[in-house]
DSSP file (Angstrom, degrees, kcal/mol; ACC not computed):
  #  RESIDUE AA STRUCTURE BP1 BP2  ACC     N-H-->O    O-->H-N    N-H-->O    O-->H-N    TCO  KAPPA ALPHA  PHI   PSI    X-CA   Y-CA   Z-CA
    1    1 A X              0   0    0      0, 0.0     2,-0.4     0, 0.0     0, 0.0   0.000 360.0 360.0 360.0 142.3  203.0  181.2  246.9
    2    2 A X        +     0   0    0      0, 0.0     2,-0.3     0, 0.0     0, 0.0  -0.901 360.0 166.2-122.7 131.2  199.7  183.4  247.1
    3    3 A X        -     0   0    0     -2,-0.4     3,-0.1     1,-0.1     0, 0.0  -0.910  32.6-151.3-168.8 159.5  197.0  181.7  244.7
    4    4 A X  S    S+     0   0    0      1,-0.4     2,-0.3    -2,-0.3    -1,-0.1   0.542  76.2  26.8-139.3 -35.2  193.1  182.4  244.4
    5    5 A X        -     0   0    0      2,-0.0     2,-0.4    44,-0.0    -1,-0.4  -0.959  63.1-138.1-150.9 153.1  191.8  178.9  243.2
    6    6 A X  E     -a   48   0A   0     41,-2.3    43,-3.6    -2,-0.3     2,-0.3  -0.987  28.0-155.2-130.6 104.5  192.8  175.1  243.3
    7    7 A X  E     -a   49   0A   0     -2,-0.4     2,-0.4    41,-0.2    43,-0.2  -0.731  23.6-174.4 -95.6 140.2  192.3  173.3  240.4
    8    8 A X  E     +a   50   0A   0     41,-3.7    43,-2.2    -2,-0.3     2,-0.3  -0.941  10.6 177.5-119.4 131.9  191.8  169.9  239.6
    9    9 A X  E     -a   51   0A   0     -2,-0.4     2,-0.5    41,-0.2    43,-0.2  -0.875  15.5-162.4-128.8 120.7  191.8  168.9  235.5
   10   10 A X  E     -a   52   0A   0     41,-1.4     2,-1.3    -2,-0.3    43,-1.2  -0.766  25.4-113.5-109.6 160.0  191.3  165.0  234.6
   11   11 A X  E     -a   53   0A   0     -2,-0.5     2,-0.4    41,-0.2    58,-0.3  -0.446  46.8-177.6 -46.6  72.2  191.9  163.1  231.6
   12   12 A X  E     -a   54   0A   0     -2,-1.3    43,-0.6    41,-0.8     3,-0.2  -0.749  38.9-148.5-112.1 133.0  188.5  162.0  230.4
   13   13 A X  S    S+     0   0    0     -2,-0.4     2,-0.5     1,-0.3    -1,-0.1   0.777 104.6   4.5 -79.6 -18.6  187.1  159.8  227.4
   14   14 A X  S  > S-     0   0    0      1,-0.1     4,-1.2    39,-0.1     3,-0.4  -0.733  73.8-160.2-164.6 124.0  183.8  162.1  227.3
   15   15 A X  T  4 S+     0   0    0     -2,-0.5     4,-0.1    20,-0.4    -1,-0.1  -0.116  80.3  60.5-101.4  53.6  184.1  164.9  229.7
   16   16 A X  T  > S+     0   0    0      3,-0.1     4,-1.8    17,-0.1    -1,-0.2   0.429 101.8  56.5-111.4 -28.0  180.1  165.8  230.1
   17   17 A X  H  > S+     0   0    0     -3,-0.4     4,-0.8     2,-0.2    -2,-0.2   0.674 113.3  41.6 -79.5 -33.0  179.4  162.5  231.4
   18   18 A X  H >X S+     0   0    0     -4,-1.2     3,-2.4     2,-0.2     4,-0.6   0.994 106.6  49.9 -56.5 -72.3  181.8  163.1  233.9
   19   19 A X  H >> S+     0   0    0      1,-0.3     4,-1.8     2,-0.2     3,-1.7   0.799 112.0  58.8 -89.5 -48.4  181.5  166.2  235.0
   20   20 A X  H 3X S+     0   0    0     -4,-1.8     4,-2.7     1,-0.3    -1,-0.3   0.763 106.8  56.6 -64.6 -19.1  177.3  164.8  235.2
   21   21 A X  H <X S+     0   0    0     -3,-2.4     4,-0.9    -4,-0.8    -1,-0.3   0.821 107.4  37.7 -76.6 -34.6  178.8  162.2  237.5
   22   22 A X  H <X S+     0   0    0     -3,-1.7     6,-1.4    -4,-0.6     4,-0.7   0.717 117.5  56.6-100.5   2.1  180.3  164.1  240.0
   23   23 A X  H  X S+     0   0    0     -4,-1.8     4,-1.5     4,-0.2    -2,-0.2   0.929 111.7  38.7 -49.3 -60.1  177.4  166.5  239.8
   24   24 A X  H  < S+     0   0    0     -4,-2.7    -2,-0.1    -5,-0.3    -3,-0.1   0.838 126.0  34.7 -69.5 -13.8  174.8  164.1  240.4
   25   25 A X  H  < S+     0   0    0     -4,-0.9    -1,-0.2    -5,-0.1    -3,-0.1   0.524 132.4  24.2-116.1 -12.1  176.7  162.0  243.3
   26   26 A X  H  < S-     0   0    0     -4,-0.7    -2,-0.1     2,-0.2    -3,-0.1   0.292 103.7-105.6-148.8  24.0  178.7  165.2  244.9
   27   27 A X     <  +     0   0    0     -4,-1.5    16,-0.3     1,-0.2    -4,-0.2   0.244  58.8 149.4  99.2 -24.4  177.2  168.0  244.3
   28   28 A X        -     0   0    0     -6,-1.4    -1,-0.2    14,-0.1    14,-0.2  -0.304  36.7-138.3 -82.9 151.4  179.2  170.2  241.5
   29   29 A X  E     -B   41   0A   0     12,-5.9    12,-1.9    -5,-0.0     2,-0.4  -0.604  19.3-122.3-105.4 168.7  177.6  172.4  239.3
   30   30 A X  E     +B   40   0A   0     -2,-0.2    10,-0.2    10,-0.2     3,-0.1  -0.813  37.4 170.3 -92.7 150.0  178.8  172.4  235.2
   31   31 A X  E     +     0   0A   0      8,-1.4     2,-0.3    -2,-0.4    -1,-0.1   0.305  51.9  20.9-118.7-103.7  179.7  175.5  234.5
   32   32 A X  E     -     0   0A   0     -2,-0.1     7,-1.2     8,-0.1     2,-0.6  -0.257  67.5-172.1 -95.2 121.4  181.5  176.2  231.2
   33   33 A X  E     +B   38   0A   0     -2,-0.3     5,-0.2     5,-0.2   -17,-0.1  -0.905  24.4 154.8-111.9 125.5  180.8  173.5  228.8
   34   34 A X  E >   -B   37   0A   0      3,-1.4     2,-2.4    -2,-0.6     3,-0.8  -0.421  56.2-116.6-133.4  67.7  182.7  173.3  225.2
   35   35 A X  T 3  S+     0   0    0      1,-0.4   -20,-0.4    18,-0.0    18,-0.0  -0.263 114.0  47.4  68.2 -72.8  182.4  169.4  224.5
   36   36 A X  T 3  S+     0   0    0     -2,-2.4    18,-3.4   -22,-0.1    -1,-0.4   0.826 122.1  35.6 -75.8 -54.6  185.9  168.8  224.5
   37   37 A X  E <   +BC  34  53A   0     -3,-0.8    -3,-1.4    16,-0.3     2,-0.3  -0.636  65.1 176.6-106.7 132.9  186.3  170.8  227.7
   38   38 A X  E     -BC  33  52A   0     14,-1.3    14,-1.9    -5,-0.2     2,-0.3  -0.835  12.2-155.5-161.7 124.0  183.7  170.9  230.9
   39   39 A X  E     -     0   0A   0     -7,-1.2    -8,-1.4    -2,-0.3     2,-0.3  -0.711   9.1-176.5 -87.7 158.2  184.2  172.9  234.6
   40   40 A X  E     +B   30   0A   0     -2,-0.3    10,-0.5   -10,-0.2     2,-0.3  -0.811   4.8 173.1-129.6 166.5  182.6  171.9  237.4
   41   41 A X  E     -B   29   0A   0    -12,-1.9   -12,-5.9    -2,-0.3     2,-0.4  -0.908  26.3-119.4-158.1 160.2  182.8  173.9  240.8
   42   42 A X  B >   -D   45   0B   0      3,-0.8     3,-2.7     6,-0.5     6,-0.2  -0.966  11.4-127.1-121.4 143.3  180.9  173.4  244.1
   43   43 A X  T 3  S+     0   0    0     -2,-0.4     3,-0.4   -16,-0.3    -1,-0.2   0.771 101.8  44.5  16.3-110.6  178.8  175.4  245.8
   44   44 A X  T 3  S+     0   0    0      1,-0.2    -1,-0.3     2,-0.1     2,-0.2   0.453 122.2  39.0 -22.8 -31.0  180.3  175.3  249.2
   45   45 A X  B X   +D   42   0B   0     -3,-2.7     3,-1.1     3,-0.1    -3,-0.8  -0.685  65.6 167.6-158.6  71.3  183.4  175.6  248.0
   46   46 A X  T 3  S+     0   0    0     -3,-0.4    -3,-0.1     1,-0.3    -2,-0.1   0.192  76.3  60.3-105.2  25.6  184.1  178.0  245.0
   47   47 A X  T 3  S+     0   0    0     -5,-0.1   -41,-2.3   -42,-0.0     2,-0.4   0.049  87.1  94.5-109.2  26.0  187.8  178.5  244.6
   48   48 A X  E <   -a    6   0A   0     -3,-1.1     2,-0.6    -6,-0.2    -6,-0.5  -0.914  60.8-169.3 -98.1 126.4  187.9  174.2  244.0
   49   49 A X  E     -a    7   0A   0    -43,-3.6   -41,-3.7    -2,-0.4     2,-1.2  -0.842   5.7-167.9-133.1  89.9  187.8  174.1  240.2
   50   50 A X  E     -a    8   0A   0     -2,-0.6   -41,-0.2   -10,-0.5   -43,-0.1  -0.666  16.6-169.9 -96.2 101.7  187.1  170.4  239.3
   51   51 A X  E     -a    9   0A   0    -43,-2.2   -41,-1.4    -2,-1.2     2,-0.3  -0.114  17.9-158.0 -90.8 160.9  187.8  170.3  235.4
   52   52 A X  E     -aC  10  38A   0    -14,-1.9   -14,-1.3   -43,-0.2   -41,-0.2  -0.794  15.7-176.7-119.7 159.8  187.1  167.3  232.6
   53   53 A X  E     -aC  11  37A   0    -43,-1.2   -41,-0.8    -2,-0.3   -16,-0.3  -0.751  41.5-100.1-122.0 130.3  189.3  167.3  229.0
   54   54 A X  E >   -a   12   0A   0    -18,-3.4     3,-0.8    -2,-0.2   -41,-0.2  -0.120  33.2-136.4 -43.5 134.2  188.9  165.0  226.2
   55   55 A X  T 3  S+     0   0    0    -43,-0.6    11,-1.2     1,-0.2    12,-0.3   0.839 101.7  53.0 -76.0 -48.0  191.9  162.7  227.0
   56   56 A X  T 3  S+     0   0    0      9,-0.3    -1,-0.2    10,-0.2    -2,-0.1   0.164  82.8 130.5 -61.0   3.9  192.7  162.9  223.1
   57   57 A X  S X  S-     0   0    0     -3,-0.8     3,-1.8   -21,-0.1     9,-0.1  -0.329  72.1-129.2 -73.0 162.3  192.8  166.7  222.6
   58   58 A X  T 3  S+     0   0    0      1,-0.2     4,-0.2    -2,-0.1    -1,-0.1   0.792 114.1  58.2 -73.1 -26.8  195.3  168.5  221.1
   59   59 A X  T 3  S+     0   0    0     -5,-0.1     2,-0.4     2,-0.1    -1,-0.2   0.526  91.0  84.7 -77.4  -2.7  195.1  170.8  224.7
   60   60 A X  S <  S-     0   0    0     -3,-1.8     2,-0.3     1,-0.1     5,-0.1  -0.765 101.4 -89.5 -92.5 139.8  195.9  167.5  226.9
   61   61 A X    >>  -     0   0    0     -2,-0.4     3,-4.0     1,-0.1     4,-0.7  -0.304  26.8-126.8 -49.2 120.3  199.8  166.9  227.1
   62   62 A X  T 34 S+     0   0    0      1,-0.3    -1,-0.1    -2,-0.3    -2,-0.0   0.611 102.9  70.5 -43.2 -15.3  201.4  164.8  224.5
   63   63 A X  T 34 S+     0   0    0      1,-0.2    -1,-0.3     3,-0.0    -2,-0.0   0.769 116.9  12.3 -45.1 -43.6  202.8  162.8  226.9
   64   64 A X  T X4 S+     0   0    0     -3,-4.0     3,-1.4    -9,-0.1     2,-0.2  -0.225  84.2 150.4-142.4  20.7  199.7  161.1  228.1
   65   65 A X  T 3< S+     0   0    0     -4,-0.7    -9,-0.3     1,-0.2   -10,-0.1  -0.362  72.3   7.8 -65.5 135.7  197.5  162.1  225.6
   66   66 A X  T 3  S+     0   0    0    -11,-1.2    -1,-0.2     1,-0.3   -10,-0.2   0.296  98.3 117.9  75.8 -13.3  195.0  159.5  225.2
   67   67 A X    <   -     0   0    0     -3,-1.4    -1,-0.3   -12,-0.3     2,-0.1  -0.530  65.4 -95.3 -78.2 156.7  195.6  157.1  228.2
   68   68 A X        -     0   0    0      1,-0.1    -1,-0.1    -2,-0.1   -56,-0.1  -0.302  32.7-103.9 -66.8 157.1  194.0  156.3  230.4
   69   69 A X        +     0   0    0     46,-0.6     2,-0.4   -58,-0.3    -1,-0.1  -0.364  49.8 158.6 -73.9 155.4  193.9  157.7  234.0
   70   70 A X        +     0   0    0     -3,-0.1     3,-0.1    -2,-0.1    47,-0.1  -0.990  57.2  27.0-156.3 157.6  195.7  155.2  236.7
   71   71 A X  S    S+     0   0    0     -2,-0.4     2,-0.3     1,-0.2    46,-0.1   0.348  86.1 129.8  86.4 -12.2  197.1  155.8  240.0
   72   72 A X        +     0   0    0     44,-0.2    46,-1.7    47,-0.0     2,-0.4  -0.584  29.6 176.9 -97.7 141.8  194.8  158.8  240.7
   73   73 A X  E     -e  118   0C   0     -2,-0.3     2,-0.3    44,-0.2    46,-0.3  -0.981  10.0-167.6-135.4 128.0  192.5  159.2  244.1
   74   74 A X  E     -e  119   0C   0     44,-2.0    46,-1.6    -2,-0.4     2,-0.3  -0.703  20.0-158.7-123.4 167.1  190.5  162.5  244.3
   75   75 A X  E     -e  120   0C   0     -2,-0.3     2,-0.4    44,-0.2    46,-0.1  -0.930  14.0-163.1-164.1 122.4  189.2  162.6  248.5
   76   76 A X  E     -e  121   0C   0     44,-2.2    46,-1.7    -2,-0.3     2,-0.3  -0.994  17.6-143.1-121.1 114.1  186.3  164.6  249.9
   77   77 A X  E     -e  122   0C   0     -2,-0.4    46,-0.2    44,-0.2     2,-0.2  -0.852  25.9-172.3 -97.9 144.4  186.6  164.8  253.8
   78   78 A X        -     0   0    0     44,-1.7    46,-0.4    -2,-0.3     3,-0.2  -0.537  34.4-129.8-123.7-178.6  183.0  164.6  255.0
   79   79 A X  S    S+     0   0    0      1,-0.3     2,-0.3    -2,-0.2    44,-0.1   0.637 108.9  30.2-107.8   1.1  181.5  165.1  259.0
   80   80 A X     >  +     0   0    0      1,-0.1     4,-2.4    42,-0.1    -1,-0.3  -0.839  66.1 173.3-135.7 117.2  179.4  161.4  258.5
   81   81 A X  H  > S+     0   0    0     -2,-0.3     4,-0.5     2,-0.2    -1,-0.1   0.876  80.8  56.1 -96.8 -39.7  181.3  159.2  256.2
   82   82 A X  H  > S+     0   0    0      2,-0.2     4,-1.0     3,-0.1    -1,-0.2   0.760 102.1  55.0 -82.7  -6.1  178.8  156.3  256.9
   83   83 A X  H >> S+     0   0    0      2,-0.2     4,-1.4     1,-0.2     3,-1.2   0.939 114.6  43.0 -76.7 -57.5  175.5  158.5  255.8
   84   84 A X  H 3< S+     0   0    0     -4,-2.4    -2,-0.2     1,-0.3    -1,-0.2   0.492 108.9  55.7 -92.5  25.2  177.3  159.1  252.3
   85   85 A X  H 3< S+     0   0    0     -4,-0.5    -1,-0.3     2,-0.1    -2,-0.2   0.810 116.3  40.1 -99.4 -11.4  178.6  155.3  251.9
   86   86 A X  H XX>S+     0   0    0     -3,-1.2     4,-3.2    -4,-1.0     3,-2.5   0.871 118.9  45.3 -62.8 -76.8  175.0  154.3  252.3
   87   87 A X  T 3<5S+     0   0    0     -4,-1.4    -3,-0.1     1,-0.3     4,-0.1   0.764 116.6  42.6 -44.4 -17.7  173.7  157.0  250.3
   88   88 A X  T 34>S+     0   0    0     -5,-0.4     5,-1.4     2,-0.2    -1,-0.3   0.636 119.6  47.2 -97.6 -27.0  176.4  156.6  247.5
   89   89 A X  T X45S+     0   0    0     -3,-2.5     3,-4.7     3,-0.2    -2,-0.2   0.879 107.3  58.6 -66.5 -44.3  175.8  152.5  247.8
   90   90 A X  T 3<5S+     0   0    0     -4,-3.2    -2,-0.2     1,-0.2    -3,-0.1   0.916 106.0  46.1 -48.4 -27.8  172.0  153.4  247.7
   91   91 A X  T 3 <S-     0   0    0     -5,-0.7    -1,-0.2    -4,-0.1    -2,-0.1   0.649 117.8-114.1 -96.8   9.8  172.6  155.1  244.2
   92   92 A X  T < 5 +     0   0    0     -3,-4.7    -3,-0.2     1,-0.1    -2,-0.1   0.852  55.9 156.2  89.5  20.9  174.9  151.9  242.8
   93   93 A X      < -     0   0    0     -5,-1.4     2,-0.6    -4,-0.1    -1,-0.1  -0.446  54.1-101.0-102.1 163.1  178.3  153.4  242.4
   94   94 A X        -     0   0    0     18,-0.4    18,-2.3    -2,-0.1     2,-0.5  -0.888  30.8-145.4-103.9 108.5  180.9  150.5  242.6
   95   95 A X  B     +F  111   0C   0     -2,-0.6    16,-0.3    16,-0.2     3,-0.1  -0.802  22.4 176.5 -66.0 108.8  182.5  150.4  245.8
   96   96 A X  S    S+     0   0    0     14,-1.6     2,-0.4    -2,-0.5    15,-0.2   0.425  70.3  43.4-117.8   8.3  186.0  149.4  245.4
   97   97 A X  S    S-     0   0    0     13,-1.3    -1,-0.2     3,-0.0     2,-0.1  -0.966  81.7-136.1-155.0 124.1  187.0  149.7  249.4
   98   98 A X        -     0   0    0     -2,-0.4    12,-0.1    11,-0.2    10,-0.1  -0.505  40.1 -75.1 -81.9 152.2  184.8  148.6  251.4
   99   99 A X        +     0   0    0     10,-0.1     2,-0.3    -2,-0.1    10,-0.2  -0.361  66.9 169.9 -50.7 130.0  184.0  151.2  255.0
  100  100 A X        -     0   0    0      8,-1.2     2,-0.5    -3,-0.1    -3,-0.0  -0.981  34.7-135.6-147.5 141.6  186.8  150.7  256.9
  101  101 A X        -     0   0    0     -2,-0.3     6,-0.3     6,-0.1    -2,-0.1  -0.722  23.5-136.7-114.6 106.6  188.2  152.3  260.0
  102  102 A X        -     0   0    0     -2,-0.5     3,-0.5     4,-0.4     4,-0.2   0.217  19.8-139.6 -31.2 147.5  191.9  153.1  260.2
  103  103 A X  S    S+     0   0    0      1,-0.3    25,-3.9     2,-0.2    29,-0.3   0.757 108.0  58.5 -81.8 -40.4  194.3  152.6  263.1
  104  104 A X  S    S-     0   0    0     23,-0.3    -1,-0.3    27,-0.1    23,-0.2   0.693 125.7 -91.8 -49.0 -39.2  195.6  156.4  261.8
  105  105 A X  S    S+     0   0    0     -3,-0.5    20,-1.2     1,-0.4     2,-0.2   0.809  85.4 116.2  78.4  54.9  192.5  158.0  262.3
  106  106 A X  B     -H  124   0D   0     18,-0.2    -4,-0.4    -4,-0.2    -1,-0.4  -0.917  43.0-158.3-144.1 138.5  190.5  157.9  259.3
  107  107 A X        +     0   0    0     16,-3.4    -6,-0.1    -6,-0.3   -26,-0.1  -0.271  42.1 160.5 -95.2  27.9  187.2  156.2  258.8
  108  108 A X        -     0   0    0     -9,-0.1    -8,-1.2    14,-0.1    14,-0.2   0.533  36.9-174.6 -28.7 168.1  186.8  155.7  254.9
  109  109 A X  E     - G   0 121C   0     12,-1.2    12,-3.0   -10,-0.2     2,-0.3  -0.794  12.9-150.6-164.7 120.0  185.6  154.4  251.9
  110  110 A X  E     - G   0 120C   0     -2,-0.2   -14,-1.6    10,-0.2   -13,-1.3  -0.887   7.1-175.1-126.0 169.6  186.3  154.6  247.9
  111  111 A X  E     -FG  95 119C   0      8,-1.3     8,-2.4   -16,-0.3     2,-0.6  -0.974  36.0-105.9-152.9 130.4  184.0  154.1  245.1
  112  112 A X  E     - G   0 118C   0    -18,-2.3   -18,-0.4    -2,-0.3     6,-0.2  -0.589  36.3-166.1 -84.6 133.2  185.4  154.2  241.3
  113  113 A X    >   -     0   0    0      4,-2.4     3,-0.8    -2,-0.6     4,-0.1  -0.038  40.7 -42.9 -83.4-178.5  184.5  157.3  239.4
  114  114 A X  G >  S-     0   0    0      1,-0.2     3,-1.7   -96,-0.2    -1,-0.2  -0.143 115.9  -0.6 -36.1 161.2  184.8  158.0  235.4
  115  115 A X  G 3  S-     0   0    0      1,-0.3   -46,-0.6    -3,-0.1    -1,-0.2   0.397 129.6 -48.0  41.7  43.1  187.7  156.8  233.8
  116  116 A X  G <  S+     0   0    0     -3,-0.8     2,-0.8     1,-0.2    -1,-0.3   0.339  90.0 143.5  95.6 -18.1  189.6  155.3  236.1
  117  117 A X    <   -     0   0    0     -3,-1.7    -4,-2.4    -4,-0.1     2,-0.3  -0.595  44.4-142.3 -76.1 107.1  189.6  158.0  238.7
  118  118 A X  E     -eG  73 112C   0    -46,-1.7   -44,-2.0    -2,-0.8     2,-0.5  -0.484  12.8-153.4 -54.8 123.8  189.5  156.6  241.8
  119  119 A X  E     -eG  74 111C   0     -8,-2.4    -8,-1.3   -46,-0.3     2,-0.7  -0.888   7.8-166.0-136.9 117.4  187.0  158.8  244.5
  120  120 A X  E     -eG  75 110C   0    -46,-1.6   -44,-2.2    -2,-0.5     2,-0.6  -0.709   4.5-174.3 -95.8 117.8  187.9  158.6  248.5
  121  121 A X  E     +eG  76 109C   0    -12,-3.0   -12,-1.2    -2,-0.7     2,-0.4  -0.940  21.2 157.6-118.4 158.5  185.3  159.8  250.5
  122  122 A X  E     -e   77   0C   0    -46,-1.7   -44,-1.7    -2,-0.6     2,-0.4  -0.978  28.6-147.3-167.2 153.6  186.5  159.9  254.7
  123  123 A X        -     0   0    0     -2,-0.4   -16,-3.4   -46,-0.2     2,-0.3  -0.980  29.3-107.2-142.6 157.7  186.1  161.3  258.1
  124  124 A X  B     -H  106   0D   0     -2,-0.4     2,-0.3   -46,-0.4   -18,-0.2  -0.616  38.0-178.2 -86.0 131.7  188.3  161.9  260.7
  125  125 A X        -     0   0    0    -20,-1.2     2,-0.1    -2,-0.3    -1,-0.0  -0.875  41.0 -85.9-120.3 163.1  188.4  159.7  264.0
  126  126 A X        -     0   0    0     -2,-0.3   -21,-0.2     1,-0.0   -20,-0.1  -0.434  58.7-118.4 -56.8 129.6  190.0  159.3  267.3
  127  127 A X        -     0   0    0    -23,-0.2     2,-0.5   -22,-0.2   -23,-0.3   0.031  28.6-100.2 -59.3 177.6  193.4  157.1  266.4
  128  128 A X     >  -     0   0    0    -25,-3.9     4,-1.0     1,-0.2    -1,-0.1  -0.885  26.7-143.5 -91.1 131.0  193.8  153.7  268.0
  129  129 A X  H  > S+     0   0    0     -2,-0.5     4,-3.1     2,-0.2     5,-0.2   0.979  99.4  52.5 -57.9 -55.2  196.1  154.3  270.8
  130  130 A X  H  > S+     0   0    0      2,-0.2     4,-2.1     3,-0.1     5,-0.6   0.938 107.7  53.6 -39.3 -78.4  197.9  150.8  270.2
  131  131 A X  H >> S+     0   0    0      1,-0.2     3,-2.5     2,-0.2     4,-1.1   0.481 109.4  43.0 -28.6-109.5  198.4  151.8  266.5
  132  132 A X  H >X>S+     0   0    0     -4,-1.0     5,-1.9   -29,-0.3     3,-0.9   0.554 120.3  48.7 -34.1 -57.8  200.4  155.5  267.2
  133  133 A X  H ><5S+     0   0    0     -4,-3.1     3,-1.0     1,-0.2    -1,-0.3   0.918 112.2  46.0 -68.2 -21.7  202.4  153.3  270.1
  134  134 A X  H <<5S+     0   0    0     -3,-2.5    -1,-0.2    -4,-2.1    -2,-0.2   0.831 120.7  45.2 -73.3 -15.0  203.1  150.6  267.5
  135  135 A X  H <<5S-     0   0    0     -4,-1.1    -1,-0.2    -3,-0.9    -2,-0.2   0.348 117.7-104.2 -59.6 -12.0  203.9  153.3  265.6
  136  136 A X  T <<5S+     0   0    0     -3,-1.0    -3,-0.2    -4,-0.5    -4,-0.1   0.530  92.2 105.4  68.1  14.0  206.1  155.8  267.5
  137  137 A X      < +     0   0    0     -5,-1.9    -4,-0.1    -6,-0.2    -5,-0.1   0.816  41.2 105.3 -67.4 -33.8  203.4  158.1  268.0
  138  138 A X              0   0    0     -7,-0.2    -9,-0.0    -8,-0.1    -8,-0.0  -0.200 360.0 360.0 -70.6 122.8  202.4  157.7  271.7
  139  139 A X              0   0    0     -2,-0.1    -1,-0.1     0, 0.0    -2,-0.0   0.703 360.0 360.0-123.1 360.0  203.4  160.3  273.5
């Protein structure tokens, strides 16, 4: 499959407020706003298309129109994962996983975002050798 942009769109009870949340705390700019509807894209990184839509529009799928979001983890790998969990504490966001470093080889942290969307933010480390042999990994 050949494709130009990777898009994200979540379920949101007021999607300006969102989209101003992961503006102010990660960086995306709003781009198209119509109330109901709001892009964001970042900088850095402009075929990632992180979208908001009123959870109750007629454009959301009837399935799940109007629930809430659950189960969902959005993840920004960063090169110092403990400067932005101190900056990201510093600015109040609700840590719901505390910095922790995996046996796998991930250093992490997540902090809940609008509506239920869970936000992972992590950097990559050297694995724990025990772990990959308790694992089958060790080679």
């Amino acid at each position: 499959m050949q494709f130009s942009l990777i898009g994200m769109a979540v379920a949101a009870q007021d999607p300006a407020l969102s989209a101003g949340w992961f503006a102010q705390h990660f960086g995306f700019k709003v781009g198209t706003d119509l109330g109901w509807y709001v892009n964001t894209q970042h900088a850095d990184h402009p075929t990632v298309s992180l979208d908001f839509v009123q959870r109750d529009h007629e454009s959301w799928p009837q399935a799940t129109r109007g629930r809430n979001i659950a189960g969902t983890l959005l993840a920004f790998l960063v090169t110092d994962v403990d400067a932005e969990y101190a900056r990201l504490s510093e600015a109040g966001l609700e840590v719901v996983m505390p910095l922790t470093t995996e046996g796998w080889g991930q250093r992490r942290f997540q902090v809940a975002g609008p509506d239920g969307l869970l936000v992972e933010v992590l950097q990559m480390v050297a694995p724990d050798p025990q772990w990959l042999a308790d694992n089958g990994l060790a080679g």
